[in-house]
C-alpha positions as CSV (number, residue, x, y, z in Angstrom):
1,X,-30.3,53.5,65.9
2,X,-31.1,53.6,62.4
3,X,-33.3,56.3,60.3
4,X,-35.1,56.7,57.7
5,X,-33.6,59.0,54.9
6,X,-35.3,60.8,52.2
7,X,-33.3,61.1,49.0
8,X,-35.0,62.5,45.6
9,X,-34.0,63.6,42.1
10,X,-36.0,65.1,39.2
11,X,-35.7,63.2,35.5
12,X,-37.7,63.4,32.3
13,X,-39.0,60.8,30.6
14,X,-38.8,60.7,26.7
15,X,-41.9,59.6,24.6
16,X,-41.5,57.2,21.6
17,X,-44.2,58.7,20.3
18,X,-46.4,62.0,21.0
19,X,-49.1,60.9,23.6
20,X,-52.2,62.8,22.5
21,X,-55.4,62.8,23.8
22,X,-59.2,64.6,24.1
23,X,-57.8,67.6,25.4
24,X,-54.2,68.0,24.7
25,X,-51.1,66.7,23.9
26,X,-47.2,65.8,25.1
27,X,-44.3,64.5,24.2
28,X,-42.2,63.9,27.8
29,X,-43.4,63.5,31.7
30,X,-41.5,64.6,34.1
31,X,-41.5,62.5,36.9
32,X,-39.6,62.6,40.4
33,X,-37.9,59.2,41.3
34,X,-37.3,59.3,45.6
35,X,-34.7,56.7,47.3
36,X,-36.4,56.0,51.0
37,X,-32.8,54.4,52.9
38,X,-33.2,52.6,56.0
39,X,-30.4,50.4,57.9
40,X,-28.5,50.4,54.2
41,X,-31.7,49.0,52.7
42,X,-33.2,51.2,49.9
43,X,-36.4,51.8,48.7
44,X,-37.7,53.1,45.7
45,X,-40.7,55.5,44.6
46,X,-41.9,57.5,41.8
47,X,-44.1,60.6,41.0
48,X,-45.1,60.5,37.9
49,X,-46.3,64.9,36.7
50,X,-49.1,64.7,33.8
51,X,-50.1,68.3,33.4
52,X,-54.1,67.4,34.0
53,X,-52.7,66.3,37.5
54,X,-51.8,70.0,38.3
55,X,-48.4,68.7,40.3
56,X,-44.5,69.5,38.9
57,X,-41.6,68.5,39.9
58,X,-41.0,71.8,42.1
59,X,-44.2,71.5,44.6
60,X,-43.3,67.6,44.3
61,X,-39.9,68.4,45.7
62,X,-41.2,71.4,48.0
63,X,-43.6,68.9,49.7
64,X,-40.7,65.9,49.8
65,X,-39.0,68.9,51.8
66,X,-41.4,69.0,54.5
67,X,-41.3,65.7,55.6
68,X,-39.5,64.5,58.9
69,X,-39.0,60.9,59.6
70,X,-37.2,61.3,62.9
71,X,-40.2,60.2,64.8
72,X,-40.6,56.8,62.9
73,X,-38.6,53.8,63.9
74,X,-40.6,50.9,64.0
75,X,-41.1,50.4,60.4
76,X,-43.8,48.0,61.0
77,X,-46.5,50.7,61.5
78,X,-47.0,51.6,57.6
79,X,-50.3,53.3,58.3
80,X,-49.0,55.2,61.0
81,X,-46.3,56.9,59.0
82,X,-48.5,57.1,55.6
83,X,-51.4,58.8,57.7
84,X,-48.4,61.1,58.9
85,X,-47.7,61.9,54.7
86,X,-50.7,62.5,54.0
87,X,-51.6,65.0,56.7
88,X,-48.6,67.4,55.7
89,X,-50.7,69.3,53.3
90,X,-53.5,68.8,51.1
91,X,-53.5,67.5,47.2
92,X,-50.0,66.4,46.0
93,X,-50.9,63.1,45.8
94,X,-48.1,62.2,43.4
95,X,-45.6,63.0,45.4
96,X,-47.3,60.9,48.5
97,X,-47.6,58.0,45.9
98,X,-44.0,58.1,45.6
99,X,-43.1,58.1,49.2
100,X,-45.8,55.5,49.9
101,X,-44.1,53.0,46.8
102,X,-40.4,53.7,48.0
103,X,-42.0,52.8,51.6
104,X,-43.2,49.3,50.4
105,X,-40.4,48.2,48.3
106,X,-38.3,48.7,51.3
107,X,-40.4,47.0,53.8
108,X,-40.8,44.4,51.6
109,X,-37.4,44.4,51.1
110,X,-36.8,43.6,54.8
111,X,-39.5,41.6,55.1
112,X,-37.9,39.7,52.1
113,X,-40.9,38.9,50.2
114,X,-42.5,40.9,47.0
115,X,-46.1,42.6,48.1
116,X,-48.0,40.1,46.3
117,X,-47.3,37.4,48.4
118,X,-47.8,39.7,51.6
119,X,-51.5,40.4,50.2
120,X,-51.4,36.5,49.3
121,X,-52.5,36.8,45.7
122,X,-51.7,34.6,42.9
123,X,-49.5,35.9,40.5
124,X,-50.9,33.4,38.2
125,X,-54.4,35.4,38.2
126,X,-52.7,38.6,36.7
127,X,-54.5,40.3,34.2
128,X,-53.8,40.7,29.9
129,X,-52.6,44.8,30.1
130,X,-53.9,47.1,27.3
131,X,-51.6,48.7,25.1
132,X,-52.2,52.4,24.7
133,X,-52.7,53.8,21.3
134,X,-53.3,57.7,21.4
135,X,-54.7,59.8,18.9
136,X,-53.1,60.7,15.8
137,X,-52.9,60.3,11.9
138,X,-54.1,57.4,10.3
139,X,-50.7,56.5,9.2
140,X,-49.2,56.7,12.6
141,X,-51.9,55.0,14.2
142,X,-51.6,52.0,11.9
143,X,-47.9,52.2,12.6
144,X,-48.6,52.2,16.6
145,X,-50.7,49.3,16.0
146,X,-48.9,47.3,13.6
147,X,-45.8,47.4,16.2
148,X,-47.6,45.7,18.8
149,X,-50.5,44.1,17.6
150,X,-48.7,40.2,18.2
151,X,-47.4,41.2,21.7
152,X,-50.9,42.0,23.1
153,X,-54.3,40.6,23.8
154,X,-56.1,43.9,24.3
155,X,-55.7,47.6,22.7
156,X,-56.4,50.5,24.8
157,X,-57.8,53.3,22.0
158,X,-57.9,57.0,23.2
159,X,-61.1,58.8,21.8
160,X,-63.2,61.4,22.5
161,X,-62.7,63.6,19.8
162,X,-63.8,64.5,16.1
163,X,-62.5,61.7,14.4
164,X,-63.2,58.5,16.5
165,X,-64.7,56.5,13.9
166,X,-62.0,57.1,11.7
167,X,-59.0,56.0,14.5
168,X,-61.0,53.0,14.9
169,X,-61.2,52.3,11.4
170,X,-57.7,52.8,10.9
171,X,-57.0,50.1,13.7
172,X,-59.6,47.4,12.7
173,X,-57.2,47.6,8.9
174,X,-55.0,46.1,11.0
175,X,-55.9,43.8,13.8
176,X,-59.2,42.6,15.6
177,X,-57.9,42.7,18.6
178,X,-60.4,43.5,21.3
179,X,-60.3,47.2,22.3
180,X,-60.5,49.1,25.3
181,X,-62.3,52.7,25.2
182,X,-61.0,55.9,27.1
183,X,-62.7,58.7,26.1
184,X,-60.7,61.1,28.4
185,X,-64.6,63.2,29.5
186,X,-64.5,63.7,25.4
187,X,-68.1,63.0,24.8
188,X,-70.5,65.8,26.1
189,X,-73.8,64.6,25.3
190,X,-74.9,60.6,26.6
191,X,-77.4,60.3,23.6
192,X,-74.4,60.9,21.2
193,X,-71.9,58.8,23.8
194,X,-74.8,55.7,23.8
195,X,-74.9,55.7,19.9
196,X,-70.8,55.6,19.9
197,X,-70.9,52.4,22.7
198,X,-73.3,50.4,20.6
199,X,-71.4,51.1,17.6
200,X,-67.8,50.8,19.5
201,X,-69.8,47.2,20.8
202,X,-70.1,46.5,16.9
203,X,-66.2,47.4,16.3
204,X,-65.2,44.8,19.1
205,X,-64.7,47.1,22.5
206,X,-65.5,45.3,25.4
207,X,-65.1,48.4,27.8
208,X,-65.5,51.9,28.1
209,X,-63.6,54.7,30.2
210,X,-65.1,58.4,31.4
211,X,-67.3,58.6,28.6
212,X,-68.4,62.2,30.2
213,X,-67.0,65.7,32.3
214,X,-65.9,64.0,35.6
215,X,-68.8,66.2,38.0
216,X,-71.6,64.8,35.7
217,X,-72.6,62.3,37.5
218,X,-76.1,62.0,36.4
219,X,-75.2,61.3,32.9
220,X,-73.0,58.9,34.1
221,X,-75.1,57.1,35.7
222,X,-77.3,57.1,32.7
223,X,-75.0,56.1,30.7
224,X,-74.5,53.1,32.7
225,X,-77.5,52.2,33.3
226,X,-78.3,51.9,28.9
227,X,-75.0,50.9,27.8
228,X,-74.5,47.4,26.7
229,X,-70.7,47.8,28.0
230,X,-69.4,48.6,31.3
231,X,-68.8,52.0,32.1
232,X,-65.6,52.7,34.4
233,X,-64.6,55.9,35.9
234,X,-60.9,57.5,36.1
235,X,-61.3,61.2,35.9
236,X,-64.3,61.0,38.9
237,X,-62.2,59.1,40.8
238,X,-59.1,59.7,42.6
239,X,-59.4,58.9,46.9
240,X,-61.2,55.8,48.4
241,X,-63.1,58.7,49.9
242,X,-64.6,59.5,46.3
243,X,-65.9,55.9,45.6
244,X,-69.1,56.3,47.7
245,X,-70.2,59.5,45.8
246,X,-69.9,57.7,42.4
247,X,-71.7,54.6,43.5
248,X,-74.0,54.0,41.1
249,X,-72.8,55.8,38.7
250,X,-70.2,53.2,37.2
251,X,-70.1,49.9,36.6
252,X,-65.7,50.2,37.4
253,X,-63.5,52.2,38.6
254,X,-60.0,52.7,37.8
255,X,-57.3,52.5,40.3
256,X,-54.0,54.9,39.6
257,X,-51.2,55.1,42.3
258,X,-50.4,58.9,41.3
259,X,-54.4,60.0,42.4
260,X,-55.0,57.9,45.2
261,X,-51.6,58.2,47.0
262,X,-50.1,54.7,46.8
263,X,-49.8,51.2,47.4
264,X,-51.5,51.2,50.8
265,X,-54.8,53.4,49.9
266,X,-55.0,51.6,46.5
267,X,-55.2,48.0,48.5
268,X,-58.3,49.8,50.4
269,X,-60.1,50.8,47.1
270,X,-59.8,47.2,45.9
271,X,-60.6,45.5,48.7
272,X,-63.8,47.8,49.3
273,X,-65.1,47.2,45.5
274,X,-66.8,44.6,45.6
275,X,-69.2,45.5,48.3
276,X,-69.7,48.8,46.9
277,X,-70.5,47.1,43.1
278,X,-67.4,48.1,41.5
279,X,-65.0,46.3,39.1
280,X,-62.0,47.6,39.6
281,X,-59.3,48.6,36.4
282,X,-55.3,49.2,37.4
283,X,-54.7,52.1,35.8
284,X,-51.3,54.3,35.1
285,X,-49.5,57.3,34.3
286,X,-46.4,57.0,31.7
287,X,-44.2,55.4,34.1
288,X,-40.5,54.4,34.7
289,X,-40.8,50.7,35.7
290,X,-40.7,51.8,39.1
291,X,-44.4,52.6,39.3
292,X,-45.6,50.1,37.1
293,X,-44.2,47.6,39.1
294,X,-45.9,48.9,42.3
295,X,-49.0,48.9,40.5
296,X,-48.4,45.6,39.1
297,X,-48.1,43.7,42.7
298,X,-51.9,44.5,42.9
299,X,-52.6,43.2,39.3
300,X,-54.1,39.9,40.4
301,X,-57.1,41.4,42.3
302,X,-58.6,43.4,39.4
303,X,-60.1,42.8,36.2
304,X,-58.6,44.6,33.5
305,X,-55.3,46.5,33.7
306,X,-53.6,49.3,31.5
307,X,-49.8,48.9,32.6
308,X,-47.8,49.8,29.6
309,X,-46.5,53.2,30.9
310,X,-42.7,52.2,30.7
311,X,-43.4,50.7,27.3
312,X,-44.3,54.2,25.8
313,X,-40.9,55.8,27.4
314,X,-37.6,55.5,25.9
315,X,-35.1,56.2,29.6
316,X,-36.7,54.2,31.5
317,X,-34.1,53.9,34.6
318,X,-35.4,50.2,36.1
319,X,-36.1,46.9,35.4
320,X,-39.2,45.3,36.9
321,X,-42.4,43.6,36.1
322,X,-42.3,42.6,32.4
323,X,-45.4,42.3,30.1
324,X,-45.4,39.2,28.4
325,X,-47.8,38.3,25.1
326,X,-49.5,40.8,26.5
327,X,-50.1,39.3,30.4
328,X,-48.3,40.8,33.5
329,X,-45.4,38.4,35.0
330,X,-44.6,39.2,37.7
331,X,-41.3,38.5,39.3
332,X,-39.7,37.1,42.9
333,X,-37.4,40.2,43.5
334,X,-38.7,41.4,47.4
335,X,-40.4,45.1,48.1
336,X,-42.2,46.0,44.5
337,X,-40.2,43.7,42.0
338,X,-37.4,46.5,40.8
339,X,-33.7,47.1,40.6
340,X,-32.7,49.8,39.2
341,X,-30.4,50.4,36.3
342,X,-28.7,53.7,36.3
């Protein structure tokens, strides 16, 4: 009979450019890619290790350890065996996101079809993604944006610090494109965060991410209740368990596979949005293509995406979903759209 086999290796991904933001910065990710094997089928996963996530590769690996798949042979019961995952411990929810995406490429693998078509979207209804442009000098921001400016729709700008009028200054010398806002829980005070939408509103931004500290909710909610853009959360967000405390509080949310645990809870978050009065954002760590492609089979079913992870890396290890003139294409390829390269 066949099993399920666990296989996982550590590897560092290599920024093209520092990746700086409210409260620090870096210039590589480590990440842990996992091969999930089944009947000489393989799957593919990825847990992508940002310090603010408080993961690295060792508990990653320690918690990969603990698994046993000997139980599971009908492959059919997903939820089954990701309830199982997710019950081993606590936290970690990288390294469940990479056991639950290696999971899905390789049952849609068998199943032959890519996961968009099993959640019946349209892959014609995929969203523009942002490109992210960190802080940084004036020169080198005019030199991120000058790079990609003609190959995307929308700019995602990273603020929340000292000099925010003068990164968006040194972007609108450039293009007009319209801009995306992630303030990382930069701004501390909503008076001062208002005044910065309506002027960010003036400068062309059409959205704004975790203006303030993830736990103040009330401000939040202020926020969104005066400000004349929409207000999504990342930081306060993480679980589908989480979405009914910030009701209310945001006008979006924003969906990442490395907080929530995967594929399958993801689905759930989007799915439950709309009742609950949420847009929903796709969201991403730097990435190999393996994740982003994951991510990317939801695209369809949410208004704005930031997807670019593998396009700030310089090793990335796959091919998969490709951003073209700035819109998601997604491929035919069965399971999450990936093949990988070395």
């Amino acid at each position: 009979m066949a099993r399920l086999n666990l296989r996982w290796q550590p590897y560092e991904l290599q920024l093209k450019y520092p990746f700086t933001i409210a409260t620090y910065s870096r210039t590589t990710t480590p990440v842990v890619l996992v091969e999930l094997e089944y009947d000489g089928i393989t799957g593919y996963g990825e847990a992508s290790l940002p310090q603010y996530l408080g993961a690295t590769q060792k508990t990653v690996i320690d918690f990969l350890e603990k698994i046993d798949f000997s139980t599971f042979n009908n492959l059919e019961k997903i939820e089954e065996i990701l309830s199982y995952i997710d019950n081993i411990e606590a936290g970690n929810t990288a390294a469940k996101a990479a056991v639950d995406i290696a999971l899905h490429d390789l049952t849609g693998k068998i199943k032959n079809k890519p996961w968009y078509k099993i959640w019946n979207l349209d892959p014609s209804k995929t969203p523009y993604s942002t490109y992210t442009i960190g802080m940084d000098t004036d020169d080198v921001v005019r030199k991120k944006v000058a790079e990609v400016a003609d190959d995307f729709k929308i700019l995602k700008v990273k603020l929340g610090g000292i000099n925010d009028k003068q990164i968006i200054s040194a972007i609108r010398s450039v293009t007009d494109l319209p801009l995306a806002i992630d303030a990382n829980q930069g701004w501390k005070d909503r008076m001062q965060a208002l005044d910065s939408i309506c002027w960010l509103k003036e400068q062309g931004a059409v959205m704004i991410e975790q203006p303030m500290i993830k736990n103040d909710l009330e401000s939040s909610a202020w926020l969104t209740s005066h400000s004349p853009l929409p207000i999504y959360a990342d930081e306060s967000i993480q679980r589908f368990a989480d979405m009914e405390r910030i009701k209310g509080a945001f006008s979006g949310i924003n969906i990442k596979l490395m907080k929530c645990t995967g594929l399958h809870e993801a689905w759930k978050m989007i799915t439950a949005a709309p009742q609950m009065g949420f847009d929903v954002m796709l969201g991403c760590m730097t990435e190999t293509s393996c994740a982003i492609s994951a991510a990317s089979q939801l695209s369809p079913a949410v208004k704005f995406a930031d997807l670019d992870g593998a396009l700030l890396i310089t090793n990335d290890c796959f091919l998969g979903t490709k951003i073209i003139n700035g819109k998601i294409v997604l491929n035919d390829l069965p399971g999450i759209g990936v093949k990988k390269i070395f």
